[in-house]
N, C-alpha and C positions, 0 to 999 in steps of 0.2 A: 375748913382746911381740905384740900384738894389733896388726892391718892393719885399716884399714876402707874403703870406699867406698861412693859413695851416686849410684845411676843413676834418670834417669826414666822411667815408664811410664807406665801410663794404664788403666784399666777402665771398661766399659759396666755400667751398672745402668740396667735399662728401655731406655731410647733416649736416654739422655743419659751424658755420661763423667767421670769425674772421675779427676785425677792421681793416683797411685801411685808413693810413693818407693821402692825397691827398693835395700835396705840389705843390705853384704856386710860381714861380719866374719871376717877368720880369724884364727884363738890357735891357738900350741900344745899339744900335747894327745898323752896317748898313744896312743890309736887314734884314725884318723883317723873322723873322722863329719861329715853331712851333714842339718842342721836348717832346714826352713824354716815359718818360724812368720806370724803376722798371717791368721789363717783361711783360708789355702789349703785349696781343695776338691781334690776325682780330679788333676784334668790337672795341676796346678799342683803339688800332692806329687810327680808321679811326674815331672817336667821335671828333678829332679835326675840321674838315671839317662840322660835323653836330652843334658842341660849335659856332667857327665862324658865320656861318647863323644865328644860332639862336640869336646870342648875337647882329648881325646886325640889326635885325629883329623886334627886342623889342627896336630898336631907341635907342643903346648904342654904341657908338666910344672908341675904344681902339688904344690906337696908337700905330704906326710900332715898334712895340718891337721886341727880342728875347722873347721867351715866354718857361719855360721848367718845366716842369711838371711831379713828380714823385710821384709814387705809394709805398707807404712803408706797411709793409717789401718789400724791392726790390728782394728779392731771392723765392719769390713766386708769380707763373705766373698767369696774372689776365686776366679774360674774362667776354665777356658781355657788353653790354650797359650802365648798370646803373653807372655807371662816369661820365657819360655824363654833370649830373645834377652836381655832387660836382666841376669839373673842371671848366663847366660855373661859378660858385658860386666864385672859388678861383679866376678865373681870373678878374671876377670884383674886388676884395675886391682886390688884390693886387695892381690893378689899381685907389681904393681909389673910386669907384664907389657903394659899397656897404658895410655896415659897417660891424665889424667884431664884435661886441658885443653878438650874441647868435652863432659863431659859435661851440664853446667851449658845448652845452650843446647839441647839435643836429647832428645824424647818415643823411644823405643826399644822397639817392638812385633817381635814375631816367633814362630815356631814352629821349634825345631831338628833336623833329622834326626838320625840317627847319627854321619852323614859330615859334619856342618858346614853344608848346606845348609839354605836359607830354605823354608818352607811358607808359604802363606797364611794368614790369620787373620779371623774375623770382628770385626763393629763398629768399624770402620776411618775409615768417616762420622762416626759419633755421636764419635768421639774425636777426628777433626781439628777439626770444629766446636767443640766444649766446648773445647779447645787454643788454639784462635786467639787467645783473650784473652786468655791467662796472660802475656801477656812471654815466652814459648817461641817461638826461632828455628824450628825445624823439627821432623820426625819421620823417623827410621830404621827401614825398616821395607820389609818383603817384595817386593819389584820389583810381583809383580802385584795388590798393591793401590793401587800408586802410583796410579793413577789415579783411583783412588776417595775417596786423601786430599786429590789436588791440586784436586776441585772447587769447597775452599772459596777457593782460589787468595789467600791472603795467610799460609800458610806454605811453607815451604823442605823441598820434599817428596823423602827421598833414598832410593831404592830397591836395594834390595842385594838379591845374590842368594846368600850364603853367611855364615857367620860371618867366613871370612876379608878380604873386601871389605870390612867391617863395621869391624873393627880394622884395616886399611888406610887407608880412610878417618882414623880417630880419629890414624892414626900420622901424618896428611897423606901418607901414597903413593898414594891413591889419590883422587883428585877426579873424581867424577859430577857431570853438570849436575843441578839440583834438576831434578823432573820437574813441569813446566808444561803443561794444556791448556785449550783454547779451550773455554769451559763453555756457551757460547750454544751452538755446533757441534756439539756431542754432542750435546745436548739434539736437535740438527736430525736431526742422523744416525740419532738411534734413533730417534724418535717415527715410527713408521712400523708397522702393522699387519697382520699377513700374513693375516687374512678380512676380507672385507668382503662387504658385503649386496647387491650385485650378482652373489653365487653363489644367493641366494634366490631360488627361482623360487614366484611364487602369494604366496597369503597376506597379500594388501596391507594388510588390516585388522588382521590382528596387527604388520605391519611399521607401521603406522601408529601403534598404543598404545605400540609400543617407540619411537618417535620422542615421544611425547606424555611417555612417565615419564622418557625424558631430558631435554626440556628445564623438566620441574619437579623433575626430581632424585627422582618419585616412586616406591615400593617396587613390585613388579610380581609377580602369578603367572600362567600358563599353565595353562590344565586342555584336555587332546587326548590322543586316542588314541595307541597308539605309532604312531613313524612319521613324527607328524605336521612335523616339523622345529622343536620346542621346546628342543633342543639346539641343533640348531643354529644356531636365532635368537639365544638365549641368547650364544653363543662367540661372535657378532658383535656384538652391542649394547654391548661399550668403544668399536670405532671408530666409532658416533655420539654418543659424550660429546664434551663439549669439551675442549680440547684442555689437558691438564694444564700448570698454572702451574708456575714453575721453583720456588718457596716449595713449593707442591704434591709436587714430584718430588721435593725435597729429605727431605720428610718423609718420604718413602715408601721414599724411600732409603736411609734412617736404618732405619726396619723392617725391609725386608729384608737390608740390612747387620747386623744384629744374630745375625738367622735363617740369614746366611752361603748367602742364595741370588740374589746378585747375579752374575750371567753373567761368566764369565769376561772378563778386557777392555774388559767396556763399560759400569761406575763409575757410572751414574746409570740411574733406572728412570723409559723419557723414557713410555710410555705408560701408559694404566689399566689397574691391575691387573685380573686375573682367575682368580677362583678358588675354585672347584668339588670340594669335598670327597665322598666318600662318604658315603650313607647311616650307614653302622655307626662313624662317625668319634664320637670321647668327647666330651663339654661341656668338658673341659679341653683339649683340640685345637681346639677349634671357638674360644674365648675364650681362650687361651691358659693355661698354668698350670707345674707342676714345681716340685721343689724351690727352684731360684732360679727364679723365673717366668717365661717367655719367652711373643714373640706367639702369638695363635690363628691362625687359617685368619679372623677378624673384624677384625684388626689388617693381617692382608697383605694385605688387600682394601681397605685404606683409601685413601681418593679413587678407589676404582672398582668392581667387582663381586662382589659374594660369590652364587655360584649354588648353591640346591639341587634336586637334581633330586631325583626320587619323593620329593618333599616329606613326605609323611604316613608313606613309611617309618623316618624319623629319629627318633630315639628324642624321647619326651614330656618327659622334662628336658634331654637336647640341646636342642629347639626353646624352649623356655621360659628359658634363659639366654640367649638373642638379646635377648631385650624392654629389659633396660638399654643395649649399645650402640645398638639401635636408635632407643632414646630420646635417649638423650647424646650418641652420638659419639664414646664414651669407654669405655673397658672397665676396671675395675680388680680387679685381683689380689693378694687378701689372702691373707699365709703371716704365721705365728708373729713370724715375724722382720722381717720388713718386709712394703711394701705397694706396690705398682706401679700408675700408671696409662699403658696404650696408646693411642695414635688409635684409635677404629674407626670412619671417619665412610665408608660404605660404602653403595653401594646394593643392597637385595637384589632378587634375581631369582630365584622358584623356579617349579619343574615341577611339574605331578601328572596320572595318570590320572583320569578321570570318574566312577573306578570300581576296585573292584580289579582284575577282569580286564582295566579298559581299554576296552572297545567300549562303554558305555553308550551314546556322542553318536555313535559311528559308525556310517553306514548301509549300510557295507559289511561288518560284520561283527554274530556275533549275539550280544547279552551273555547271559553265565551264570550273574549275581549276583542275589540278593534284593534286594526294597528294604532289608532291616534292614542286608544287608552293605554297599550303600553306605551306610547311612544312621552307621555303623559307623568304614566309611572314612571318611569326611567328618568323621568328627568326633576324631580325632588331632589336627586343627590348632585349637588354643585361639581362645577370640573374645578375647581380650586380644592375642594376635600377628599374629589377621585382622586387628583393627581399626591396626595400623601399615602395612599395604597398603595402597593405595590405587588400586590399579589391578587388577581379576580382567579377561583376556581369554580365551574359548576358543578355539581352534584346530583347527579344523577337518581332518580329514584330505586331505591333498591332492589337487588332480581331478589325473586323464590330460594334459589340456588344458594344465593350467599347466604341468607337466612337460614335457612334449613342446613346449614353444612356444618358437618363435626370436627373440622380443622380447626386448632387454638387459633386465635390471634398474636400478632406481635404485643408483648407490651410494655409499657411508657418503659420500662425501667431501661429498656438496651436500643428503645429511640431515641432517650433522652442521654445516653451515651452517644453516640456520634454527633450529637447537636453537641455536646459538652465539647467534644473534640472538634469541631468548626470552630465554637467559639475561642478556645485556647487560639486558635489559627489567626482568629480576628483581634484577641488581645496583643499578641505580638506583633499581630502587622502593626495596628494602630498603637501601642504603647508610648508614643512620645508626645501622642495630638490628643491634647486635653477633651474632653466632651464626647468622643467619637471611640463609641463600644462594640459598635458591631457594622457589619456591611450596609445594613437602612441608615446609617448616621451618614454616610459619604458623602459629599459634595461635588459639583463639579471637577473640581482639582482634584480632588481623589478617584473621582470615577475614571477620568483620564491618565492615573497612575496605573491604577492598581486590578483595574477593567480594559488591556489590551486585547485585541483578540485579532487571530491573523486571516488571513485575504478569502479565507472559506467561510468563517466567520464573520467576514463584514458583508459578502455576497448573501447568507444567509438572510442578516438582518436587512438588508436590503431590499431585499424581497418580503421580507415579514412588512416593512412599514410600506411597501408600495403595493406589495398584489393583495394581500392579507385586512388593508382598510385600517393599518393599526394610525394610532391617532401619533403626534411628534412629542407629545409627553410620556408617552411609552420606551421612548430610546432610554433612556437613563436609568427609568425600572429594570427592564431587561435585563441589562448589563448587572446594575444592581447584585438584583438575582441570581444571574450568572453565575456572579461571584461566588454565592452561597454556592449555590450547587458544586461548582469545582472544589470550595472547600471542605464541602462532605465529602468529596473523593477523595479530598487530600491530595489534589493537583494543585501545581503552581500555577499552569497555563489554565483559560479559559477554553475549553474546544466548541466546536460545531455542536457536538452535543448537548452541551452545557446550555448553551442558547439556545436552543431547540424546544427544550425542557421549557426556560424560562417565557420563551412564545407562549405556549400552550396557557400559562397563569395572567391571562390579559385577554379575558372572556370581553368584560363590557368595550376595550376598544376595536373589538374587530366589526362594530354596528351591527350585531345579529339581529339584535332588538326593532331595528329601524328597516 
């Protein structure tokens, strides 16, 4: 006579989740065996061997059954751990060892030791959100993700820390308060920065472009000798964005919830990311990829920094798979069997030498390269992934003077005030036009709205693209940029100044190199 039971779970595909029923059957049979079918990949076959132990473990006898175990929908392949917990669960209760009366009302995630104990689990986010509107009372599930379930704070989020607690619970012997937090609060507690640009000593002109591409959201490169603190500008410029929306952090959270790299404990990602891969990193690292697909180093960057440093050394199809998220906002991952789309709406930041060796712009040291070899280096970066820049700033090696000097610096906190206040500027301009959040999103038609500039102004640019060597995809940056600057001033009009400024951020097309 066949036993059955039937528990809830949940899986992430991409950044969103969908339930999973988690079906136990046991029949007798003369050898005992252990089937779990509905496309379970690695983790999920071998959770029967880790279920076993554990249910041995907690002093529970199951007898030599047939035991088979299906994951519904069967025609989507599931991975991961956290079944671990619902299949323990089903197989008791079909065994008449635990009652089935709250299974009906409870999602049940987890990973099992040997001992009966809970691990942690990824996409913890992406599945309390998708949950909340099913008519599901709550979710059972690992103590230290509790906090990360209970942000959407309208389910009954119950944290256990073993198998045993688990069936305690279900038995009513054991009653936990749901786990509740104040979601404004964290949000407060974390958003908090540990650089900020008051460790910058010198370099006000670069520190002033990194204030100009944040408050239009525009793409930026550095070309400076080593030394010159391009890094380290770099690893400061999150704490002058503004300051992430809770819609914002949510999403981001969802990301790196899936990637299973949210900080122990503290269940939301209150600030802008940042994140700075290696040169030698794959295109499928970089935009995410694998058999079941997961984010890039493009996607965990979303709503905030994606930095490459020695830009020109990444490989030429690494940097040429940028050009769609950078366009979109979006990154999508096609395999045989399905197809995924990520956030990637990211700013980039990259680094480069002048040169291979480095020293061409520096006057402290002497360069060793040809012109062919820079001319060589310079040209690794395609004019189709130039033209998504819009900002080239050089960097000048730093004086003695600046170093040595006892003046504070400005910091993030009252830069990242006037970028807050451009952007308010650029929300109300653009607040009817779907997609388009700051001055880098414009288009054509907008640039021609919203980017007039009068008869000294276009004599100006005139001159920049004719005597100056500037290249014909620099008009549109320019202006761009423009924009931004006048909205730091908090002008309506565009002046000669404004374009002036924005000249100067268009190093690579004036051919210094060549």
């Amino acid at each position: 006579m066949s036993k059955f039971s039937l528990v809830k779970s949940a899986a992430v595909l991409g950044i969103d989740a969908y339930i999973v029923n988690v079906e136990c059957n046991l029949s007798r049979a003369e050898l005992p065996r252990f089937i779990t079918v509905g496309l379970p990949e690695g983790a999920v076959r071998e959770s029967k061997e880790r279920v076993w132990a554990a249910v041995k473990n907690m002093g529970y006898y199951i007898p030599s059954n047939k035991i088979v175990v299906n994951l519904a929908p069967a025609d989507i392949k599931k991975e991961g751990s956290a079944f671990d917990l619902p299949i323990a669960i089903g197989i008791l209760c079909a065994a008449n060892l635990v009652p089935k009366d709250k299974l009906k009302d409870y999602i049940m995630l987890g990973e099992l030791s040997l001992d009966g104990a809970l691990r942690g689990i990824k996409g913890t986010l992406p599945i309390s959100v998708s949950v909340k509107d099913s008519g599901i009372k709550g979710i059972i599930l690992p103590v230290e993700n509790a906090k990360e379930a209970a942000i959407t704070g309208e389910l009954s989020i119950i944290g256990v820390k073993s198998l045993r607690e688990t069936i305690d619970f279900l038995n009513d012997d054991y009653s936990p308060e749901p786990f509740h937090i104040d979601v404004q609060a964290l949000f407060e507690e974390h958003r908090r920065y540990q650089l900020d640009f008051s460790d910058v000593k010198g370099q006000e002109n670069v520190k002033r472009s990194l204030e100009v591409a944040a408050a239009g959201g525009h793409n930026l490169i550095m070309i400076g000798p080593p030394g010159s603190g391009k890094t380290m500008l770099a690893k400061r410029f999150p704490s002058i964005l503004p300051n992430l929306t809770l819609e914002e952090a949510l999403e981001t959270t969802k990301i790196h919830s899936v990637a299973g790299l949210i900080p122990s404990g503290q269940g939301i990602i209150a600030t802008r990311p940042f994140r700075s891969p290696h040169h030698t990193i794959s295109d499928a690292a970089l935009v995410g990829g694998g058999k079941i697909p997961r984010p890039g180093e493009v996607s965990l960057s979303n709503h905030g920094v994606l930095f490459l440093d020695e830009f020109p050394e990444f490989k030429k199809n690494v940097l040429e798979v940028l050009r769609q998220p950078l366009e979109n906002g979006t990154v999508t991952i096609s395999r045989a069997q399905m197809s995924l789309t990520y956030p990637s709406s990211f700013m980039l930041v990259a680094a480069m030498n002048p040169c291979p060796c480095g020293y061409s712009t520096d006057p402290n040291n002497e360069c060793t390269c040809s012109q062919s070899q820079i001319q060589k280096y310079m040209s690794r970066i395609s004019g189709p992934l130039l033209d998504r820049i819009d900002i080239h700033i050089e960097v000048p090696a730093v004086r003695f003077s600046d170093l040595a000097s006892k003046s504070p610096s400005e910091t993030s906190k009252f830069i990242r005030e006037r970028v807050q206040n451009a952007r308010e500027i650029q929300t109300k301009r653009f607040k009817e036009l779907k997609g388009v959040y700051a001055n880098a999103h414009m288009e054509t038609k907008l640039i021609k709205k919203y980017c007039q500039i009068d008869k000294a102004g276009e004599s100006l640019l005139r001159t920049a693209i004719t005597k100056l060597g500037l290249s014909a995809r620099a008009y549109d940056r320019i202006l761009k940029v423009s924009r931004t600057i006048a909205d730091l001033a908090c002008m309506e009009q565009i002046r000669p100044e404004h374009l002036s400024e924005a000249i100067q951020y268009r190093s690579l097309d004036r051919q210094l190199w060549l």
